[in-house]
Every structure is written in structure tokens, then in C-alpha cells.
N, C-alpha and C positions, 0 to 999 in steps of 0.2 A: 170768548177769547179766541184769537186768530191764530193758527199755526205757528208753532215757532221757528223761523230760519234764522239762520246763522249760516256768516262767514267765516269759512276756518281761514282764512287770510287774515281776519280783520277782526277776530273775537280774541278775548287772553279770559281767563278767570285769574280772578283776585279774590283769594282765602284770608278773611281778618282774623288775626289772632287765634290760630287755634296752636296755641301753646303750652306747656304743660303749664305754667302758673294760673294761666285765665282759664283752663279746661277744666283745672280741678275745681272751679268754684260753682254751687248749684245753677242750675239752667233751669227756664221754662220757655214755651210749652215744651220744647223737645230737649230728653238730657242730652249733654255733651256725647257722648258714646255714639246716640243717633246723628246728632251734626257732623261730628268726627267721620263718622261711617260713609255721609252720603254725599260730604268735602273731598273723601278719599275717591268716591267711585267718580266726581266729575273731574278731578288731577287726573286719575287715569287716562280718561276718553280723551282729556283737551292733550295729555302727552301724545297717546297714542297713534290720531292724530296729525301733528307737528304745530298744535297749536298753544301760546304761550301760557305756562301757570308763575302766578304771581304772587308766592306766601309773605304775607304782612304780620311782622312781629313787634310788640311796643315793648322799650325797655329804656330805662331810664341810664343815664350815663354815669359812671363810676363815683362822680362826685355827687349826684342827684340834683345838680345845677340848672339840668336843661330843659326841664317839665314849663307846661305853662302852669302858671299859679294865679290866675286873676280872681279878685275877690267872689265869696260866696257863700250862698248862706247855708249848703252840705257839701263844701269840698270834698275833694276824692283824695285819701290818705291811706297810704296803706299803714297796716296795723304789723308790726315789725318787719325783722330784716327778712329780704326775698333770698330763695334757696340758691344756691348757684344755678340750676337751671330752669329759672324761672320762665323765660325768653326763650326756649328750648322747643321749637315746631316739634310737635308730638309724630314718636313713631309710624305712628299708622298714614300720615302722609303721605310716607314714603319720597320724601326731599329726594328729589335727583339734580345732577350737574344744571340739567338745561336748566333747572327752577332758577326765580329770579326771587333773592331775598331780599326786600324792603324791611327796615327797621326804622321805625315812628314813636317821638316822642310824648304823644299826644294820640286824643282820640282818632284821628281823620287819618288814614295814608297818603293823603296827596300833601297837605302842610308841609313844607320842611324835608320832605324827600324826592327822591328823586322819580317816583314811580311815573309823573306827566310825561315827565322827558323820555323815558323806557319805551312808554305806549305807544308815544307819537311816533318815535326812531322807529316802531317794526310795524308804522302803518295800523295799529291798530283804534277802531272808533267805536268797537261796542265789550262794554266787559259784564264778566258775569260776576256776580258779587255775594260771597258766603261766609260763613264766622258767626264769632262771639263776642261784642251783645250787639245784637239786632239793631237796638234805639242808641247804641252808641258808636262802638266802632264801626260798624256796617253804615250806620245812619251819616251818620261824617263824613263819610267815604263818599256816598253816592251822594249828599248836597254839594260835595267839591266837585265830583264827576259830570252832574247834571251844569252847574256852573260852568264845567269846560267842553261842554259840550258832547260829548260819552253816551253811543246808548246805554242803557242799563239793565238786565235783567235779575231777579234778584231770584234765587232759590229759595223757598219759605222754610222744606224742610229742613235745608243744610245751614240754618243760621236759627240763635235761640238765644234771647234776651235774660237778665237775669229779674225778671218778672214775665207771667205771661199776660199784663195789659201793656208793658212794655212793647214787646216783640208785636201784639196783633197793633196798636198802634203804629207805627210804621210800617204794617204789611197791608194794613186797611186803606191808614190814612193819608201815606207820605210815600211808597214806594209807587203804590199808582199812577201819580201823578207825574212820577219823574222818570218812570221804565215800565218792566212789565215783570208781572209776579207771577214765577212757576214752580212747576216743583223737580225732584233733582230729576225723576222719571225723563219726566217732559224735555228737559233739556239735554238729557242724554239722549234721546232719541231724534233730539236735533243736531248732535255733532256725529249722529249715524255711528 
């Protein structure tokens, strides 16, 4: 693998879903607590920095109208009512002003929000991308991103699927080919 550079002009991270509703649910390979942890230490470095963080939270609209629902043979249902703060960026983030909060009503963050438009306005062309689940929200995220042209780098440790053939499938099979896989080390010591 080649050195990793980065532009602090030109890089954001984008955190999927680390929310209290999807955090509390089991993780594999890494539990939530270790993704949480190493989500928090790259928010820090891209803040500290002056470079953009981008927390992505999915939550369905008051009337629960606005999901997509296309046929299938294991839809995704949740099984009762969601707590009030289900959609709630978890403490340990540490949300600050600068953060840019995306809210998705579907797996992907580019779909239906505004995060393209954001990117593009502060010049930004390569994001780094972390969260829960790996083969889903994260995975979404980066075939919209590589479609728009986005480098991508993906943290393996700061993102954990809810299997772990899930998670190493798209860290094997699918992130490769469309960015580059590191770990949160490594990229912290590329925003120095």
C-alpha cells in the first residue's frame, strides 16, 4: 500500500450513522464502542485541522411516509416504536457548530440530501468514510461517492457491519476497487 496523503483543503470525513439508535445494535468484527472511539479520534484531527466533518444520521419523517419501500424478499422493518432519540449523533462525537449534519432517509447519504451540493461548495474531492453498517450505510454511501466522482478512503477500523462477512466483504471486495482501505492510525497520521 502507498503512503497516504491528504488534502486538508480538499478532504471532509463523513461519519454514517453513529447514532444512538443504530449504535446500540450488535456490531461485528468491531463493537460499536471501538468504531465509536476511532469515529471520535478522526472528528477530532479533521476539526482540529480546519477540515470539514460530516455526521450522517437516517431517521424516518414524523409520518413514516418517506422511506423507500421497494419490493423484497427481507425488507428492513423495524420492530416497534423508535425511542425519541433514536436519530441522536452519540455523545462521544462530540457534535460541534462547524459539524455539518446530514439527515438520510434511506441507506446511501448522497440520495435525497444535500451532502453532493455541501462537498462541492467548500471544494472538497476526496472524503473519508466511517460508521455503522459497513455493507450498508457506509457501502451506499461510497457507490454514490465513487459514481460522483469522490476519492475515497475508507477506515476499516472505524466502521463495523452487523455481521462480520458482511463488513470484510466490502472491505475485501468492494472498497478496493473504488478507494483505498486504511486504518484510523494511518489516516490520522495523515492529517498530521
Amino acid at each position: 500500500m502507498d503512503l497516504l496523503v491528504l488534502s486538508k483543503e480538499k478532504t471532509a470525513l463523513v461519519v454514517i450513522d453513529l447514532q444512538k439508535g443504530i449504535t446500540a445494535m450488535p456490531t461485528e468484527p468491531h463493537d460499536a464502542a471501538t468504531v465509536i472511539k476511532n469515529a471520535a479520534q478522526l472528528a477530532a484531527s479533521f476539526r482540529s485541522n480546519g477540515m470539514p466533518v460530516f455526521l450522517v444520521r437516517v431517521t424516518p419523517s414524523a409520518d413514516m411516509k418517506d422511506g423507500l419501500r421497494p419490493a423484497a424478499d427481507e425488507p428492513f422493518a423495524m420492530r416497534g416504536a423508535m425511542p425519541p432519540d433514536w436519530s441522536v449523533i452519540v455523545p462521544e462525537m462530540k457534535q460541534q457548530e462547524s459539524d455539518f449534519i446530514v439527515t438520510k432517509r434511506q441507506w446511501g447519504a448522497f440520495y435525497g440530501t444535500e451532502l453532493d451540493l455541501q462537498l462541492r461548495r467548500r471544494g472538497i474531492d476526496t472524503i473519508v468514510l466511517c460508521g455503522i453498517a459497513t455493507d450498508i450505510g457506509v457501502e451506499s454511501t461510497a457507490r454514490f461517492a465513487y459514481e460522483y466522482g469522490y476519492s475515497q478512503i475508507f477506515a476499516e477500523d472505524a466502521m463495523a457491519g452487523r455481521s462480520a462477512e458482511g463488513h470484510r466483504h466490502a472491505v475485501k471486495e468492494i472498497f478496493p476497487r473504488i478507494g483505498k482501505v486504511r486504518t484510523t492510525e494511518e489516516i490520522l497520521d495523515a492529517t498530521g
